[in-house]
C-alpha positions in Angstrom: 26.3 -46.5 -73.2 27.4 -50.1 -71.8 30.5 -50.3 -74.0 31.5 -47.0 -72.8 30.8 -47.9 -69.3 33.0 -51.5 -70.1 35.9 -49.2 -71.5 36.4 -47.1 -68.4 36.2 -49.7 -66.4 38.6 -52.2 -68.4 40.9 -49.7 -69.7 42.7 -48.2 -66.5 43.1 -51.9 -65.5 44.8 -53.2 -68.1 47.1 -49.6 -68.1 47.7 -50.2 -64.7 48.7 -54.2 -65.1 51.1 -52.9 -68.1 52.7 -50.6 -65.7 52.9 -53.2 -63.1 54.9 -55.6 -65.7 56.6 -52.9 -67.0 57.8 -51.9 -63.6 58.4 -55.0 -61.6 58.4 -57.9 -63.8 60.9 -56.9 -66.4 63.7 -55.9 -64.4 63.2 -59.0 -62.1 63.9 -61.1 -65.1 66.7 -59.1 -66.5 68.1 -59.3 -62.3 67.5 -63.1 -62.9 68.9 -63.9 -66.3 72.3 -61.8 -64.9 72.0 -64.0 -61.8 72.0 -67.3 -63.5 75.2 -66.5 -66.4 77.1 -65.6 -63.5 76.2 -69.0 -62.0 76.8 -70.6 -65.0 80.6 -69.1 -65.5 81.3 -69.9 -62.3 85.5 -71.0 -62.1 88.0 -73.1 -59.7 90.3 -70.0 -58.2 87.4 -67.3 -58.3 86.7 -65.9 -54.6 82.5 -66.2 -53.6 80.2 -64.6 -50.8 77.3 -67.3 -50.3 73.6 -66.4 -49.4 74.5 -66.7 -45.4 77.6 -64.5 -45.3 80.8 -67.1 -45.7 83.7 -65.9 -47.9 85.8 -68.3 -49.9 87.5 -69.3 -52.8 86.4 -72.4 -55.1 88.6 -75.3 -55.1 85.9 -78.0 -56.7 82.5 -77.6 -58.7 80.9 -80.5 -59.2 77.4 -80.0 -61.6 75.0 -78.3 -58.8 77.4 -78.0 -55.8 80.8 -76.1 -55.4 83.2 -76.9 -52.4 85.2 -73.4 -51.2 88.1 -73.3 -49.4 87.3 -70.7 -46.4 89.2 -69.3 -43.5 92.9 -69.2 -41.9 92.7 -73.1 -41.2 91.5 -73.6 -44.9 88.4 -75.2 -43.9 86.3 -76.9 -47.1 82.8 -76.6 -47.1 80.5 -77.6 -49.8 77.7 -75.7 -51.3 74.9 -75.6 -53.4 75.4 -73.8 -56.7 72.7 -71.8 -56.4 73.7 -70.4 -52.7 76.4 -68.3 -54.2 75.6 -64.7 -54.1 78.7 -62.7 -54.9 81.6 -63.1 -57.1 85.2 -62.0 -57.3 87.2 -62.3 -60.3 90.7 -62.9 -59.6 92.6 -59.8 -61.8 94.6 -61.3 -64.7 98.0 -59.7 -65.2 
């Protein structure tokens, strides 16, 4: 009787955890891994949206930070790779 009693209580916990990964934790990794190569293959000419809204095209990447060229005035600002949260591939033709 006490084995039965441990496997209803252990087994809709460890369905419900297996869900729980299945559901959240797996597609946050995939959203991650697809985050981080397009990081990675970041290039000079490509237009980016940073985290905080600001639209520009890379002129400079330097290992962890990337300098865009943003604005009318062509103003340079430098940011953190890692703060880049869009990108536009300029069309080859």
């Amino acid at each position: 009787m006490a084995v039965a009693a441990l496997v209803q209580l252990v087994l809709p916990m460890a369905l419900i955890l297996g869900l729980m990964y299945v559901m959240i934790i797996l597609p946050q990794k995939k959203k991650d891994k697809k985050t981080q190569q397009m990081l990675n293959s970041l290039q000079v000419g490509w237009s980016v949206t940073t985290i905080g809204g600001i639209v520009g095209k890379i002129i400079n990447i330097k290992d962890d930070e990337i300098y865009i060229e943003s604005g009318v005035d062509k103003n340079k600002i430098l940011v953190k790779r890692w703060a880049i949260k869009d990108v536009v591939k300029p069309v080859e033709g």
